[in-house]
Rosetta silent file (secondary structure, phi, psi, omega in degrees, C-alpha in Angstrom):
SEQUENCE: XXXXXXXXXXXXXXXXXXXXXXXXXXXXXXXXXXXXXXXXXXXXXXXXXXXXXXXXXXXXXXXXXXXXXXXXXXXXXXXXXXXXXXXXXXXXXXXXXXXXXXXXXXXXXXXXXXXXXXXXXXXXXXXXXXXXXXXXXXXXXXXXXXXXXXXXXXXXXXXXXXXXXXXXXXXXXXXXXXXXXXX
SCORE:     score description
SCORE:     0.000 S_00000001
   1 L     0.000  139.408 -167.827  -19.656   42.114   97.697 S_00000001
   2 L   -83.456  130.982  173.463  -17.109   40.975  100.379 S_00000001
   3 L   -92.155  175.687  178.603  -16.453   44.210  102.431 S_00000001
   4 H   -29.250  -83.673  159.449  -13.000   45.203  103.019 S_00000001
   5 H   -33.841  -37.824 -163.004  -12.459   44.479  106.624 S_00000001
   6 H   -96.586   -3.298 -165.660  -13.934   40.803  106.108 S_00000001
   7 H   -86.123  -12.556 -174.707  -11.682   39.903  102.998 S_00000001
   8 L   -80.763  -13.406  178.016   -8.450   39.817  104.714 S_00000001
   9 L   -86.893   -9.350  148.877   -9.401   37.001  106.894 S_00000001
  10 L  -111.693  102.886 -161.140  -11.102   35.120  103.865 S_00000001
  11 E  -100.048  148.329 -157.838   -9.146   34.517  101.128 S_00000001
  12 E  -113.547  116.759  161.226  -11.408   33.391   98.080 S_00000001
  13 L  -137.336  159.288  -35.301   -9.512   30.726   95.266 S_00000001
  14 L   173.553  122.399  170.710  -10.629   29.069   92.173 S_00000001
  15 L   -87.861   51.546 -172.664  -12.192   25.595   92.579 S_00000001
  16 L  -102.746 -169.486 -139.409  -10.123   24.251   89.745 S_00000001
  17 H   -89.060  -43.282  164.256   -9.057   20.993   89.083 S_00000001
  18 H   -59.766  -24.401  176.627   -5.552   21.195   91.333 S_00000001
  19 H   -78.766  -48.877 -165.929   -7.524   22.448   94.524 S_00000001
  20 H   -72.795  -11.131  179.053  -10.368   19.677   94.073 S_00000001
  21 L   -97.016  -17.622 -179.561   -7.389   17.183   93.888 S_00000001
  22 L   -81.921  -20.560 -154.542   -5.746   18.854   97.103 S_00000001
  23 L  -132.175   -9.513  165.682   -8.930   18.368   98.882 S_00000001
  24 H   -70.370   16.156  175.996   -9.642   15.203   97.723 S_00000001
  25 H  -108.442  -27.491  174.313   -8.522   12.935  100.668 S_00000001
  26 H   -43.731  -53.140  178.846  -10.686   15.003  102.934 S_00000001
  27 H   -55.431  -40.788 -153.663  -13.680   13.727  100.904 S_00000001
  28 H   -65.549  -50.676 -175.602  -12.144   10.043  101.024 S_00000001
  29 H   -64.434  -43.890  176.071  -11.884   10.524  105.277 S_00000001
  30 H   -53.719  -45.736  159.966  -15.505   11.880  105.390 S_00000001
  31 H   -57.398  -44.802  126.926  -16.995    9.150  103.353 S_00000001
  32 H    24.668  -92.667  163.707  -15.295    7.075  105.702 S_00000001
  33 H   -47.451  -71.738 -163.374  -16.401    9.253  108.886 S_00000001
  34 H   -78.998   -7.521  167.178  -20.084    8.442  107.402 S_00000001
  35 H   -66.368  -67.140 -151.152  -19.510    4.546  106.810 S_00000001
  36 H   -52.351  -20.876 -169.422  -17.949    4.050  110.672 S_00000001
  37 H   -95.441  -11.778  170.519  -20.920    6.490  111.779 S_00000001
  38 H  -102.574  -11.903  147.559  -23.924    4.680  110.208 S_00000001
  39 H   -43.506  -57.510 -171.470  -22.467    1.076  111.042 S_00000001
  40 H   -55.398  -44.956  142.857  -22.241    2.210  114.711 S_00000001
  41 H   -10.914  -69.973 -157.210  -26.204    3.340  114.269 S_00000001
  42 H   -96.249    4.061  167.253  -26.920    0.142  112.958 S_00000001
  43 L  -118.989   28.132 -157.378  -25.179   -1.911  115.679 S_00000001
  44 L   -85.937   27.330  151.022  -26.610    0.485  118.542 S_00000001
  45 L   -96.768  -18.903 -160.707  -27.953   -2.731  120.460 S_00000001
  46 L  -106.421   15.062 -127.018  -25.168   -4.108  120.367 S_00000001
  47 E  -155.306  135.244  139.295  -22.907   -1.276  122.039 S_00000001
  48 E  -139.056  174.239 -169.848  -23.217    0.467  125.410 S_00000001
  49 E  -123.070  105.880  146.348  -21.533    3.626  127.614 S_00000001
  50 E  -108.103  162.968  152.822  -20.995    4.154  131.258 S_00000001
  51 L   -64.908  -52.188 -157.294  -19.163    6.529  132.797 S_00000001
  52 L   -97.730  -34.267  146.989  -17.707    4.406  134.996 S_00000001
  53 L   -52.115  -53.530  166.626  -17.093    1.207  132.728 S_00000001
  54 E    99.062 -121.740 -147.788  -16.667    3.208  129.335 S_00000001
  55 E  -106.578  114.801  166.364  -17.582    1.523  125.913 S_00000001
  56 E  -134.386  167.781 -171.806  -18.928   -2.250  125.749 S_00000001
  57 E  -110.034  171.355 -145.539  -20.292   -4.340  123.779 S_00000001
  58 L  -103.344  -44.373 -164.459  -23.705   -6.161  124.543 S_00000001
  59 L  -139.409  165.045 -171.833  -22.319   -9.788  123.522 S_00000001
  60 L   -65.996  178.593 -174.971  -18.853  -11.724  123.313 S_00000001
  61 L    65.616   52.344 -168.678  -16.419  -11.388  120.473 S_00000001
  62 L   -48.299 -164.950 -167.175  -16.495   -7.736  120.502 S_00000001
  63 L   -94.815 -127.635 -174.635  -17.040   -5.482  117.842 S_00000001
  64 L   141.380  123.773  158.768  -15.011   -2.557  116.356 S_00000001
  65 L   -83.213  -82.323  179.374  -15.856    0.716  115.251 S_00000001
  66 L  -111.445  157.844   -5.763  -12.331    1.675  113.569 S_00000001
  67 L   -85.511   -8.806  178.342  -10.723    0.756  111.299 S_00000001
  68 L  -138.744  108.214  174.484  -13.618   -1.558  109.736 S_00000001
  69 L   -31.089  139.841  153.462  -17.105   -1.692  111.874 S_00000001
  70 L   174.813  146.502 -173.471  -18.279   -5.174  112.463 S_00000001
  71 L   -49.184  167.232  174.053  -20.558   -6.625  115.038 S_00000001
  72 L   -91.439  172.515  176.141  -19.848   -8.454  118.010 S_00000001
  73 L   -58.006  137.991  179.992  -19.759  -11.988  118.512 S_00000001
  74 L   -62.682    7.983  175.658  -23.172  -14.051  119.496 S_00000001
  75 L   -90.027  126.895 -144.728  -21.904  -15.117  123.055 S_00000001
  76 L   -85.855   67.931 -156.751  -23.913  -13.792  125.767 S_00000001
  77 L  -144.351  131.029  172.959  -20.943  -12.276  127.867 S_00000001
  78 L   -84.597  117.075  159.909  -20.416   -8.167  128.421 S_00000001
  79 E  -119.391  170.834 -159.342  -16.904   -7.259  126.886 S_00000001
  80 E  -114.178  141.118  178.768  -15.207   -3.932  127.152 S_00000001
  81 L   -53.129  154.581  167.879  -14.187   -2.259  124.048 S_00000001
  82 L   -78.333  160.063  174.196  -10.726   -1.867  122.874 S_00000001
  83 H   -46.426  -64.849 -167.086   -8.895    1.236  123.549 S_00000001
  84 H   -57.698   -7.896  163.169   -9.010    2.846  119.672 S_00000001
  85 H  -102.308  -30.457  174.322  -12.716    2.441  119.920 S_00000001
  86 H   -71.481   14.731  -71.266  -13.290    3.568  123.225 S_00000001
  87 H   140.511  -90.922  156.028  -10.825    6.655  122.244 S_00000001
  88 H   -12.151  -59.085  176.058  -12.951    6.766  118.889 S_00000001
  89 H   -73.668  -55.055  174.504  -16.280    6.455  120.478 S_00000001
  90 H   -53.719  -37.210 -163.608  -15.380    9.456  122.865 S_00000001
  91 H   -89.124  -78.456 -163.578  -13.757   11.979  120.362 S_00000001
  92 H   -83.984   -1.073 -179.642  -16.031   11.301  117.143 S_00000001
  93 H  -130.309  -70.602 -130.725  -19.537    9.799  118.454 S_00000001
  94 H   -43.492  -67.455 -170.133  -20.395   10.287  122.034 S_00000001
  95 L   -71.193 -171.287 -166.500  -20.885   14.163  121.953 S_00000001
  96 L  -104.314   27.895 -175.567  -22.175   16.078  119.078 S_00000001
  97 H   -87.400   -7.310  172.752  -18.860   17.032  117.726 S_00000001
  98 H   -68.122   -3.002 -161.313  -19.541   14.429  114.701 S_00000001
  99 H   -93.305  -75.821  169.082  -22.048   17.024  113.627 S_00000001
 100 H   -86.321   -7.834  133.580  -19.161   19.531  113.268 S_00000001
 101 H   -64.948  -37.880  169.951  -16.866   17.168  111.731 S_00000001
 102 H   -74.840  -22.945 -164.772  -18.797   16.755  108.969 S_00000001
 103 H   -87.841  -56.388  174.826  -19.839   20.249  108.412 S_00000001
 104 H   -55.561  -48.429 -158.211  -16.177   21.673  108.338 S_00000001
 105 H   -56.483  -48.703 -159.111  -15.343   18.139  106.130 S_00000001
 106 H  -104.657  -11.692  174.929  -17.936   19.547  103.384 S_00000001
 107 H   -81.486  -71.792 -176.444  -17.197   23.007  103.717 S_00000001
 108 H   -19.595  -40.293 -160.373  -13.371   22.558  103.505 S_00000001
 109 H   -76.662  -57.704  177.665  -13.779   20.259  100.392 S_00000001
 110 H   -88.502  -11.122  173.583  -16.098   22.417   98.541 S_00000001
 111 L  -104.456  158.324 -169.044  -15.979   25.936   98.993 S_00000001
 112 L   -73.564   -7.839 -176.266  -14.063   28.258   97.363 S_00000001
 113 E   -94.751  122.843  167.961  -13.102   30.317  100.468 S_00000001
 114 E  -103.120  123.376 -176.028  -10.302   29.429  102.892 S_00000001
 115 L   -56.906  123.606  177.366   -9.190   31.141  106.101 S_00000001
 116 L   -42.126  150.365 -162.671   -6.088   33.570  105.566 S_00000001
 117 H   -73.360  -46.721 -171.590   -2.785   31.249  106.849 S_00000001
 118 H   -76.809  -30.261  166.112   -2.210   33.937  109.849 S_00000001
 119 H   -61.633  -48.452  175.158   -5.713   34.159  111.318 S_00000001
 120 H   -56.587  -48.626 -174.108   -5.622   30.120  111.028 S_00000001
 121 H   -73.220   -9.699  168.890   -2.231   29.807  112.512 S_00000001
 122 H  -112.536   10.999  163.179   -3.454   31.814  115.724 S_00000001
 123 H   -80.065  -31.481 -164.807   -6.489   30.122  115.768 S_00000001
 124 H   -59.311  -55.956 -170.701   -4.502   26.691  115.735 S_00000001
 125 H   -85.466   31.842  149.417   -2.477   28.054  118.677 S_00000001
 126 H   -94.394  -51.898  139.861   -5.131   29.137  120.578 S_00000001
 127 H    -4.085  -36.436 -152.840   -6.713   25.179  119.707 S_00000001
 128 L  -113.776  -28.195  177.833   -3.617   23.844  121.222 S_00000001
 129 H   -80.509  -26.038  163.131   -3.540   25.710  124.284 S_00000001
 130 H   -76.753   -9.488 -169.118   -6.594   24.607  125.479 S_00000001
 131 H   -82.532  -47.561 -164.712   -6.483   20.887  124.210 S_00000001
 132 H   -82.505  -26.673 -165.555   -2.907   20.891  126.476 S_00000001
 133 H   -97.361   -1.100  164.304   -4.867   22.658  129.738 S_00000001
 134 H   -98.786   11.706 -177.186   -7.634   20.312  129.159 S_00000001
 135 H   -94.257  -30.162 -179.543   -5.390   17.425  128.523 S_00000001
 136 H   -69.440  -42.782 -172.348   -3.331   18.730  131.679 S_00000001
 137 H  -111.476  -42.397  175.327   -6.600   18.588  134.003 S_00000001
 138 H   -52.887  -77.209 -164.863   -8.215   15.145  132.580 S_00000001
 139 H   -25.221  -62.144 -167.703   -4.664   14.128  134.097 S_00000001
 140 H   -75.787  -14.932  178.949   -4.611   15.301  137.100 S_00000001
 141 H   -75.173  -69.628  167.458   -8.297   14.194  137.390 S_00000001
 142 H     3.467  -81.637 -167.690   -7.169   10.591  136.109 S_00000001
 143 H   -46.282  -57.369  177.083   -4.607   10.423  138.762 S_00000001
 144 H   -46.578  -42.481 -143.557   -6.680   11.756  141.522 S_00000001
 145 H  -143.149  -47.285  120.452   -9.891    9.660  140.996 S_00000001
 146 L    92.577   40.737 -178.879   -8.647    6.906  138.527 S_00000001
 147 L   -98.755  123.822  176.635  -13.059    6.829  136.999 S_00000001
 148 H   -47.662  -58.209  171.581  -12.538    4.731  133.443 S_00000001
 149 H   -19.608  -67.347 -174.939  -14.663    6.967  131.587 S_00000001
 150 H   -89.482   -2.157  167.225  -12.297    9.714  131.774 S_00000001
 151 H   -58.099  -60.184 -171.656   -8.952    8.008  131.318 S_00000001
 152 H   -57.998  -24.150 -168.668  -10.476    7.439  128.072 S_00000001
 153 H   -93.551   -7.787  164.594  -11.298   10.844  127.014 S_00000001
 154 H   -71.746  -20.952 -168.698   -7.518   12.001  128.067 S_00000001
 155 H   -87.336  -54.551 -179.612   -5.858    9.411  125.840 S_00000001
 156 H   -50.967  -48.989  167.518   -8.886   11.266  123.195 S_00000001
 157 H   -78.779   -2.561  141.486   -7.879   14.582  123.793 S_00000001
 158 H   -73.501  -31.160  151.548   -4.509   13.786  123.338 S_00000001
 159 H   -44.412  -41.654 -133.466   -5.393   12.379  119.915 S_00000001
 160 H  -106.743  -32.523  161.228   -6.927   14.996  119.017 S_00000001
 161 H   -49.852  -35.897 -175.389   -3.792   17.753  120.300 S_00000001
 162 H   -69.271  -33.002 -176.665   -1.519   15.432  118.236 S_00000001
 163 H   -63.360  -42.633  172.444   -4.042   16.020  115.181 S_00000001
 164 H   -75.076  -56.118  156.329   -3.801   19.778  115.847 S_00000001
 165 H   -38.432  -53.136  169.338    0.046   19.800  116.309 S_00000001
 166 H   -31.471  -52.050 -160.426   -0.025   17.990  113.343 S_00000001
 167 H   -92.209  -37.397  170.516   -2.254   20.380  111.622 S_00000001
 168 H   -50.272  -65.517  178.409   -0.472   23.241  112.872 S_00000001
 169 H   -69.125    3.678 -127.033    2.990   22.395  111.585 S_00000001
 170 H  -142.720  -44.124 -169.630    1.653   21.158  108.267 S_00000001
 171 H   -65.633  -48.689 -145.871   -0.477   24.929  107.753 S_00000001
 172 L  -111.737   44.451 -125.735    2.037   27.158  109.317 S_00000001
 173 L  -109.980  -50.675 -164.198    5.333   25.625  108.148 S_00000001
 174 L   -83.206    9.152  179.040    6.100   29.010  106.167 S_00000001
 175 L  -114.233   -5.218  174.672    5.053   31.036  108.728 S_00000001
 176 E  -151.466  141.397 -139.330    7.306   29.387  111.379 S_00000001
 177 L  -112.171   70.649  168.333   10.646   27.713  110.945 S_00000001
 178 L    94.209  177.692 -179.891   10.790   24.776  113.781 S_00000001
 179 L   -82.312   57.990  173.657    8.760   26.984  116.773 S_00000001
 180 L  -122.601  105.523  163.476   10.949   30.352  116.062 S_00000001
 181 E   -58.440  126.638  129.570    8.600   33.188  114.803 S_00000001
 182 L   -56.243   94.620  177.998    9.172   34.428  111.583 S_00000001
 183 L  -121.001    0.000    0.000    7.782   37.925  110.890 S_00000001
């Protein structure tokens, strides 16, 4: 039995047919998530990383990771990735946060428990203030130092702030009316 203290911060609903339809695009992006990530696997000769270069491909014609994987071209020439895969490749592969996309992706979809909307809405803003002071110092690094590698992961952690604004307003809409607290 859920004690007292832990239920207000998990509210438990009914896996019925309107929820599993609410939650159904999440599965559609995860299946997805799990195409683009075992294509990238299965082209991982053809793909490399520096810090200082950022994402290339092994042969001409590049490749693509999003929106539909496919290999690079047979010409024996190093080309540098486009931005939405280098952007891509930083946010959702390099580091092990694909690990914990997937994990929230199948929890979210399938369990019956959901975080109460006010504990979520101050985790979101606590989410957003660091995503702007780390978006704020990959800038200032950028500017300063001007290394490819990390250009790329500020234009990624700006994705990923808009995806949280995004996420924010779309959660908290009833708890805040344009960015004016309601209480």
């Amino acid at each position: 039995m859920i004690d007292s203290q832990e239920s207000r911060f998990w509210v438990r609903e009914p896996l019925n047919r309107n929820n599993v339809l609410y939650r159904f695009p999440v599965v559609v992006l995860l299946i997805y998530y799990l195409w683009i990530l075992c294509s990238a696997l299965l082209m991982y000769g053809s793909w490399g990383w520096s810090f200082e270069r950022g994402l290339e491909w092994s042969s001409g014609g590049p490749g693509s990771f999003f929106p539909v994987p496919s290999p690079p071209g047979h010409l024996t020439v190093i080309t540098p990735a486009v931005l939405v895969d280098q952007v891509f490749y930083l946010v959702f592969m390099h580091s092990v946060t694909w690990i914990f996309w997937i994990i929230i992706g199948v929890l979210y979809s399938f369990s019956p428990y959901r975080i109460e909307r006010t504990i979520l809405c101050s985790l979101l803003k606590g989410a957003l203030i660091a995503e702007i002071i780390l978006f704020l110092l990959g800038a200032t690094i950028v500017t300063n130092m001007h290394p490819r590698g990390i250009q790329f992961s500020v234009y990624g952690v700006g994705l990923v702030l808009l995806f949280t604004v995004t996420i924010w307003l779309i959660a908290c809409k009833r708890r805040y009316s344009g960015f004016r607290v309601i209480d």
